[in-house]
Structures are given as C-alpha cells and as structure tokens.
N, C-alpha and C positions, 0 to 999 in steps of 0.2 A: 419370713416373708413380710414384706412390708407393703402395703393398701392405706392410697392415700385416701379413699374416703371412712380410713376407721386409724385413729389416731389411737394410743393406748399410754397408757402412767402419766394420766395427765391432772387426776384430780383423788381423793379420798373420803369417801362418801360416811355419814353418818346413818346407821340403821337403826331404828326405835323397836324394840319388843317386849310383848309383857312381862316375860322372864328372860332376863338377860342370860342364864347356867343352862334355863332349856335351849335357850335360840342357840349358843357356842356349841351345847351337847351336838343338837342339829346338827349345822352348819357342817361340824366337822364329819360326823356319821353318813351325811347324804350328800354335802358339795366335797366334801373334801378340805376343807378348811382344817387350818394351824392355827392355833392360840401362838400370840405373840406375848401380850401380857392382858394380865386384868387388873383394874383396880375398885376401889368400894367395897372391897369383900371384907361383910358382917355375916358368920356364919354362912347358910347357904343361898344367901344374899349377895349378887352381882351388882354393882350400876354399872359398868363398863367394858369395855376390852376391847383389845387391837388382835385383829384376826387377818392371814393372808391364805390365798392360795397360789400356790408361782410366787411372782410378783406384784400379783392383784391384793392391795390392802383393803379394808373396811373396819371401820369402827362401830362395834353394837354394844349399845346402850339402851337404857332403859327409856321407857316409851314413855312420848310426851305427846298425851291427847290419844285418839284411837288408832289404831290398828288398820291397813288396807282390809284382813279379814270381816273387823270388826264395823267398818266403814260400807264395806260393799262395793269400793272398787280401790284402785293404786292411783298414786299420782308421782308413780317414777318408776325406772324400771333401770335396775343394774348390769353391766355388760361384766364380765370375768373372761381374759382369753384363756384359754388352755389349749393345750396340744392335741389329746384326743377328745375329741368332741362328742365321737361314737362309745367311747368305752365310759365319759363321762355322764352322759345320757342316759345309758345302761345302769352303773351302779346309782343314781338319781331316783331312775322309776323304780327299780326293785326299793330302796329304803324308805319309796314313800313320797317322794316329790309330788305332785299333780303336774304333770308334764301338760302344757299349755302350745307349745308348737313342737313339731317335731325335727330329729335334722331337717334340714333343707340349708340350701343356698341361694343366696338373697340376691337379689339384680344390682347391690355394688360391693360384692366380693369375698362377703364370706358366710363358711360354713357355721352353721348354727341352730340350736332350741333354745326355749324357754319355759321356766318351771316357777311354782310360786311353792314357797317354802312356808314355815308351819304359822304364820303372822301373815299372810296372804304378799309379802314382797314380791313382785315379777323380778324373776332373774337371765339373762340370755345368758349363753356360757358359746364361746365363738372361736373360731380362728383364721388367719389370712387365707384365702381360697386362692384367689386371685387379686391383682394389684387394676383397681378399676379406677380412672379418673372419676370425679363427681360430676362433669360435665356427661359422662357417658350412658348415665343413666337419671338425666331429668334435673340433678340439681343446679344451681345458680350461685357460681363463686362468687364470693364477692371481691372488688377490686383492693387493692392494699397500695 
C-alpha cells in the first residue's frame, strides 16, 4: 500500500554504537536485522557494517561522541517498514527492547510502535495502514 504522507527507500542512515559486534549481535536477535557486510574487523573488533531489514538499510558504526543512552535523550529516531507490525513488536519486547509506544495507529496512516535498543536509538517499526493525504490531517504542503 502506498501513503503519501510516509514516503520510504529514501535515505541510509548512519548509526553510532559503543560496540559495533554487540549492536549487529542486537539488532539482528531483537529487530531482526541481516548483516550485509562488515568492515574494520581487528579480532573482535568491528568499525562498521551494512545491515538491512526487508529493504530498510542502516549503516552501524562505531560511535562518535556519546550515546543517546549515554546522553539522556536521542536526537533522531528511525522509521523501518515491515509487514507485521504485531508479530514484530512481539518478538522486540520478549528479547528485550524497552518498547516506548505501543502498536497504534497514527492520524496520517500508519500502523505503528517504537522501541530504543541497547545504545538508547528510538526506533518506530511501521506499515501503510491507510493512504492519508497530509492535508488531511493538519499538515501544510508545500507548493512546487
């Protein structure tokens, strides 16, 4: 389904964590995340790696400067569509996520939670609910 006020493969986000081998360990154990590749590996020493879920890519590397945990709040927060939302949610809170909102569905279209992972990242994990104009619920297009 396609929702024009939530576009998707539009961008590839860099993620910073203390331990590059624990965040992938993560990532794949509780979001479901794939190892695409890694590079930097000295022993069991990461710098990098290209990880996807679906189609959703993310790059995690090694952390520059602190941590959202380590900070006391985030200053971004990642969207990942997947298909089941409910069964993703599920397997998340059993392995340990801190689930932060719970499903629901948003007033422009889709289903969705969001969970912070072990470096304190806000993560929503979504899908098209419904196809909502931005007009339809408060936003303000802008002209082209």
């Amino acid at each position: 389904m396609r929702n024009r006020s939530a576009p998707v493969d539009v961008i590839l986000p860099h993620v910073s964590y203390r331990n590059v081998a624990e965040a992938m360990a993560w990532l794949t154990r509780v979001f479901g995340f794939e190892e695409h590749y890694r590079y930097g590996v000295d022993g069991d020493r990461v710098s990098g790696a290209q990880m996807h879920l679906g189609e959703a890519y993310v790059m995690v590397r090694m952390r520059v400067g602190e941590t959202p945990a380590e900070l006391g709040f985030g200053s971004q927060s990642l969207t990942v569509f997947v298909e089941d939302v409910e069964w993703h949610h599920a397997r998340a809170k059993v392995e340990g996520a801190t689930i932060v909102e719970e499903p629901h569905e948003t007033e422009y279209g889709e289903f969705q939670y969001a969970a912070l992972d072990l470096d304190g990242h806000h993560w929503l994990f979504s899908r098209h609910a419904r196809d909502v104009a931005p007009e339809d619920w408060g936003a303000v297009v802008a002209q082209r």
